[in-house]
Wavefront OBJ file of the C-alpha trace (Angstrom):
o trace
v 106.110 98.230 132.509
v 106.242 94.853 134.348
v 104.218 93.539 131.505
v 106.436 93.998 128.422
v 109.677 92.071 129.418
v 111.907 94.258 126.926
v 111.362 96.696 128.825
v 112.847 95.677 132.074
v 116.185 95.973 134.107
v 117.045 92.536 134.257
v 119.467 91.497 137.099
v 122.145 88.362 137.502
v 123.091 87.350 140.433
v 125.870 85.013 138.951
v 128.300 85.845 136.269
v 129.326 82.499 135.670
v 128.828 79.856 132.556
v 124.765 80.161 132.749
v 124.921 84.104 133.837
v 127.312 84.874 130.840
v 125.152 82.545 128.321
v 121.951 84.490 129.515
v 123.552 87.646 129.567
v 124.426 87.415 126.339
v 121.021 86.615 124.629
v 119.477 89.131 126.523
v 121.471 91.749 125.459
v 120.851 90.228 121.844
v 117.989 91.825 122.048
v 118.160 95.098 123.730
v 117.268 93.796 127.397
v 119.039 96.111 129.827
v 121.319 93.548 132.085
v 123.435 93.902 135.379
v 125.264 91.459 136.754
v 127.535 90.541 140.139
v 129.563 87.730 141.063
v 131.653 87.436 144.021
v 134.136 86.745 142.057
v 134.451 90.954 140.423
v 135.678 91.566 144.245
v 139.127 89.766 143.578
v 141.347 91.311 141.084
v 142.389 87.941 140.816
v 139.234 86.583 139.336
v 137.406 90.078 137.824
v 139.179 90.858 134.905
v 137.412 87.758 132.836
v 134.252 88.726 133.947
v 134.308 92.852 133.250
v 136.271 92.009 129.846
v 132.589 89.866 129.092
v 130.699 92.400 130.407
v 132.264 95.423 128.258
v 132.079 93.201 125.398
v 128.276 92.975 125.655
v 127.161 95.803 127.424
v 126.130 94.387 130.751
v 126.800 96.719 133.933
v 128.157 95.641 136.623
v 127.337 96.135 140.255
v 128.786 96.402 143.364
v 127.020 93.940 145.514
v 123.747 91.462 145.443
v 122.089 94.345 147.272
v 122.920 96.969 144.615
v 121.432 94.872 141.376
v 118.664 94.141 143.430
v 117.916 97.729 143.832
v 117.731 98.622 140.437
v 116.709 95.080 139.197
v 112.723 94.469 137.830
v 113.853 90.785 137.385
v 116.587 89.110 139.068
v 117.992 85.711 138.241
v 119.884 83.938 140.879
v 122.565 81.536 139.144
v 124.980 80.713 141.305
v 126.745 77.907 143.385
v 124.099 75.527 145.242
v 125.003 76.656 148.700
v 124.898 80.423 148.209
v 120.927 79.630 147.362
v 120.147 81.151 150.358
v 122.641 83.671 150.845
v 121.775 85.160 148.241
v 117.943 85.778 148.750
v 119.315 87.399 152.473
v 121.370 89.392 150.183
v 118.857 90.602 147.880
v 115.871 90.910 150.104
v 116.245 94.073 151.765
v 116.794 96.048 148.499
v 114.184 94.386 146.264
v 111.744 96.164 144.453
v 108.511 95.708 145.713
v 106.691 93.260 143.022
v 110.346 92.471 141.220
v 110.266 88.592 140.330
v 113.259 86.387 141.526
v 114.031 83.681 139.398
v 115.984 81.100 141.262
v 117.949 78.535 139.056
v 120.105 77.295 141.421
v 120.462 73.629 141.371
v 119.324 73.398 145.544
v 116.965 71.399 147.390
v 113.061 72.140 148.012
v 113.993 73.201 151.414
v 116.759 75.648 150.764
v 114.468 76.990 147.417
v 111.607 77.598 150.292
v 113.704 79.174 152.618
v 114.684 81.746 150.024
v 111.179 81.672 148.934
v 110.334 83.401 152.344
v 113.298 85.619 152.084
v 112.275 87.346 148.620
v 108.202 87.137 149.387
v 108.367 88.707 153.126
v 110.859 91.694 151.365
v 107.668 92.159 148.897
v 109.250 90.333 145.675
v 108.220 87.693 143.987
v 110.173 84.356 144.255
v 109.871 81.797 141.818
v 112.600 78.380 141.741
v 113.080 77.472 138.775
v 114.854 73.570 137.769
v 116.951 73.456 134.801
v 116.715 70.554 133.334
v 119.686 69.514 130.828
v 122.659 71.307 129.978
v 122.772 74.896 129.337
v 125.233 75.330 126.548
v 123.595 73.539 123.871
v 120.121 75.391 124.672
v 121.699 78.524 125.400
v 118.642 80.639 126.707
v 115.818 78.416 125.149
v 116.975 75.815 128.277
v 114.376 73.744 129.417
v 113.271 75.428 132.606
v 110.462 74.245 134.795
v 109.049 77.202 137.481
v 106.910 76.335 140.993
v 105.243 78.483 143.327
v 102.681 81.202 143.758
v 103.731 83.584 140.661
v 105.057 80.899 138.216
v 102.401 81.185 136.275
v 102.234 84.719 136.015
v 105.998 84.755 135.094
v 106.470 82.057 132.601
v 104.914 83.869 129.777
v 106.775 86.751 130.550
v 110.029 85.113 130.566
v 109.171 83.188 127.311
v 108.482 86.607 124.982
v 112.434 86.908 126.043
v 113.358 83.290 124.366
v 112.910 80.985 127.644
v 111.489 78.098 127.329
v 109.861 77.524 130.816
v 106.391 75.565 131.932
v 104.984 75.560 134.716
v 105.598 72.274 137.816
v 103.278 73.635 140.396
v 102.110 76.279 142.065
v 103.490 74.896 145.074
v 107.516 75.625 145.664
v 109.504 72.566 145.681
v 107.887 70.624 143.452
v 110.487 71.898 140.397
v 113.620 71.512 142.272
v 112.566 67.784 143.589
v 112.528 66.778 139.466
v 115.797 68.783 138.820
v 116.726 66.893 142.639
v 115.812 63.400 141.396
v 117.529 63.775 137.957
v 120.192 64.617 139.513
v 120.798 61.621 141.153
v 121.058 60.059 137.885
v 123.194 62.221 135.698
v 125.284 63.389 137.866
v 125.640 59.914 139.546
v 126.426 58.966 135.304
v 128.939 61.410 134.915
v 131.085 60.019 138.374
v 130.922 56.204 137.553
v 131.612 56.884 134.260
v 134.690 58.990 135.683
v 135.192 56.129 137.924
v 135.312 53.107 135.989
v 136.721 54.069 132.851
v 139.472 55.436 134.433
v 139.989 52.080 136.503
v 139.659 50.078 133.675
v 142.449 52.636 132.032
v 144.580 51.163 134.396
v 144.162 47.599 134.358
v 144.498 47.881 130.363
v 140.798 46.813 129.921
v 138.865 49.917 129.264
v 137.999 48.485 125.353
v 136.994 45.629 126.568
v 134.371 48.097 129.263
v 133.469 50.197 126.264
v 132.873 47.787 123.954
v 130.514 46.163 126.567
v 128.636 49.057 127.217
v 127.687 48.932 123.753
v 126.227 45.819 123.574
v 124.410 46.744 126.169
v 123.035 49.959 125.963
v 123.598 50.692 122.230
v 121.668 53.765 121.935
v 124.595 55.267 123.836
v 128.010 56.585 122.259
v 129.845 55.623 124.790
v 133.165 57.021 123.615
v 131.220 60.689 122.829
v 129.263 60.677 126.376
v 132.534 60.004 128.063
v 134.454 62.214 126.948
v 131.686 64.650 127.351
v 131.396 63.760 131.310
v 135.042 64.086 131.851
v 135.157 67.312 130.255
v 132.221 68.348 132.138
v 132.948 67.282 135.570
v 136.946 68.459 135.072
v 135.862 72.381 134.448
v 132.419 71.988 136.091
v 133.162 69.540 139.244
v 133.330 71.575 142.492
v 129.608 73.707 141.013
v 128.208 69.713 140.666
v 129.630 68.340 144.247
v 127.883 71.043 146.053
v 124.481 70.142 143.408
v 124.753 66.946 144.467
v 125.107 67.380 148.299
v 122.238 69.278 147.638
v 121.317 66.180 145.980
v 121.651 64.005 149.000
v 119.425 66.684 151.766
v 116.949 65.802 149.101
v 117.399 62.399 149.376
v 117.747 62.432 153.152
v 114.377 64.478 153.499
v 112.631 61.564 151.986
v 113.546 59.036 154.476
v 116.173 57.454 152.424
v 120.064 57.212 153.407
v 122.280 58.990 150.089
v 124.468 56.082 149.432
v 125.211 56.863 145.901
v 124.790 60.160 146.101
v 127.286 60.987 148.909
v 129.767 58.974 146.660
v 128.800 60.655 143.613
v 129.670 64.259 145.108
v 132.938 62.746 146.822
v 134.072 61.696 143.076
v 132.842 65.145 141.472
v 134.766 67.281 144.115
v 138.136 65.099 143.638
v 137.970 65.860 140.475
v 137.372 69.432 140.719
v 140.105 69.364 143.691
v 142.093 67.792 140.652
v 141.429 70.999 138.409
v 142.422 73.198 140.902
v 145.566 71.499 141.237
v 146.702 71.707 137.932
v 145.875 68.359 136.834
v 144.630 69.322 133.589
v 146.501 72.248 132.980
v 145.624 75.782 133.123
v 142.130 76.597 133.679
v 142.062 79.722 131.648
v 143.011 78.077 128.973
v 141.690 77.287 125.743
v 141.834 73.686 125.589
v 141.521 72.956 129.099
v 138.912 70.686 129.699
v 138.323 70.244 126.071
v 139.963 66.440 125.531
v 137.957 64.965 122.862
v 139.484 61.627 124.114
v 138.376 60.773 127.986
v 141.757 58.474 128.014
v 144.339 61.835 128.225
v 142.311 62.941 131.161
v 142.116 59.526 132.535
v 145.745 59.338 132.120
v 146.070 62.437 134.028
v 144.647 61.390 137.075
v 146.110 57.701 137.368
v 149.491 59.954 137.023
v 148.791 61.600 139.934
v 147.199 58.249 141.947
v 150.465 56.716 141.278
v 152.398 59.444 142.301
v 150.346 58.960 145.854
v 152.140 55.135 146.195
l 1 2 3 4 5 6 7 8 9 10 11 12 13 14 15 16 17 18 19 20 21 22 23 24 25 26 27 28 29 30 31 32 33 34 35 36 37 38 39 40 41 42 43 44 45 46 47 48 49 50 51 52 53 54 55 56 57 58 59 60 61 62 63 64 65 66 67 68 69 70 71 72 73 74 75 76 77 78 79 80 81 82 83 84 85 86 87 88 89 90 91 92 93 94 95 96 97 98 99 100 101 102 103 104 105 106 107 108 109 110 111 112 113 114 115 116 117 118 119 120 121 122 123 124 125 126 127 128 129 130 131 132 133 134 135 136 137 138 139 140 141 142 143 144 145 146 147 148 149 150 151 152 153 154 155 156 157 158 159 160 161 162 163 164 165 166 167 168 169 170 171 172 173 174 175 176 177 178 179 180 181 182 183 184 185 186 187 188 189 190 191 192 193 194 195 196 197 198 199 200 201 202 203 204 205 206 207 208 209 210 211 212 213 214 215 216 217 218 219 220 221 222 223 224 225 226 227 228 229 230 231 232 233 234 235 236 237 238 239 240 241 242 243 244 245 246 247 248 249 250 251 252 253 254 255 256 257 258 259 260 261 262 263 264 265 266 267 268 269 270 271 272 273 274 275 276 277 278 279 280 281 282 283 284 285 286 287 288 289 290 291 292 293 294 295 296 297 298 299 300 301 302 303 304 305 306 307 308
């Protein structure tokens, strides 16, 4: 049974953007799915998530520990510091010989202190690194795996639509790339956030944009923007904890996060923004949809100024 993928109880530990996307093109295909999300235990935040889940035919359970229980494969896709939390949460219940696909964006020490969690419980961890943008991928992501049973899952996972190769057969190696990348996209996405919306103010953010493309003209600047504002706005507080994720990383290596520390700072005012009601109401439609970075720049020099 563990060697025909369509035939497995697949678990997600994570009902959020990437859970929902996966969710979705598993059950496209007949894959039995569960899900769980600490957000079903607030009838605040649940009914979004079990309207998805009748819609598609995903079960959902009542804890980490119950989807673990019943789960042959488990994907954990959830906020960068419940990394480890979650492996405590699953461990005890695992199925002996269930793999555990970790995709959170965490550092090579948190992904091998789950590691330990899942393997001493008798699963079988593997971190995976994500390496672009979910939506536009949808299930066929780029995913690189690392550790002991990578290799033995990747071609599993791929008969399902994955696209995931193999880093190493030594844990960490995946989540230092996804790490390291980091530091430059989601250090991107906060200057970007950060100067335009400076330059917004002094009146001279053509002027910036029209530089940029002199400079880097394989770039559309005026796309990528808005696409980082939109990003960060619904996205920011998941990408702050990334990135001081980001920085442990950084730290490990001998090296004092400079940029990094000021890139999560920037991506969790922003969220703090969101939350706030900068840019409307979360739930809705176009929230976080501005084709045109300037409105949301506009937005938060409105409330800067309201600060003075």
């Amino acid at each position: 049974m563990m060697n025909n993928p369509r035939t497995w109880k697949v678990g997600l530990v994570g009902y959020g953007e990437v859970g929902r996307i996966l969710a979705e093109d598993l059950r496209a295909q007949g894959v039995v799915v569960s899900a769980y999300d600490l957000k079903l235990d607030s009838a605040a935040t649940a009914g979004p998530l079990q309207a998805h889940a009748a819609q598609h035919g995903v079960q959902l359970a009542a804890s980490s520990a119950e989807l673990a229980a019943g789960a042959d494969f488990i994907v954990s896709a959830v906020t960068a510091s419940q990394t480890v939390p979650v492996a405590q949460a699953c461990a005890p219940a695992i199925q002996k010989g269930a793999f555990f696909l970790d995709v959170n964006s965490a550092s090579p020490g948190a992904k091998q202190r789950a590691a330990s969690l899942i393997d001493s419980a008798g699963g079988r961890y593997v971190e995976g690194a994500v390496m672009t943008s979910v939506p536009p991928y949808r299930i066929k992501v780029p995913l690189l795996l690392g550790g002991a049973f990578a290799l033995e899952l990747a071609p599993l996972i791929n008969s399902l639509g994955f696209a995931a190769k193999v880093a190493s057969h030594k844990l960490g190696v995946a989540s230092a790339t996804k790490m390291c990348r980091s530091v430059m996209i989601k250090g991107l996405e906060a200057m970007v956030i950060e100067s335009f919306t400076t330059a917004r103010h002094y009146g001279v953010e053509d002027a910036v944009v029209a530089s940029l493309y002199e400079t880097f003209p394989g770039i559309d600047w005026e796309k990528q923007a808005a696409y980082f504002f939109q990003r960060v706005i619904e996205h920011g507080r998941r990408r702050s904890e990334e990135v001081r994720e980001v920085t442990e990383t950084v730290r490990d290596a001998g090296l004092t996060p400079w940029s990094t520390s000021g890139t999560a700072e920037r991506q969790a005012w922003v969220a703090d923004g969101a939350d706030a009601g900068w840019f409307g109401e979360k739930r809705s439609p176009e929230f976080a949809r501005s084709a045109d970075w300037r409105i949301e720049a506009d937005r938060m020099l409105a409330q800067v100024s309201k600060k003075d």
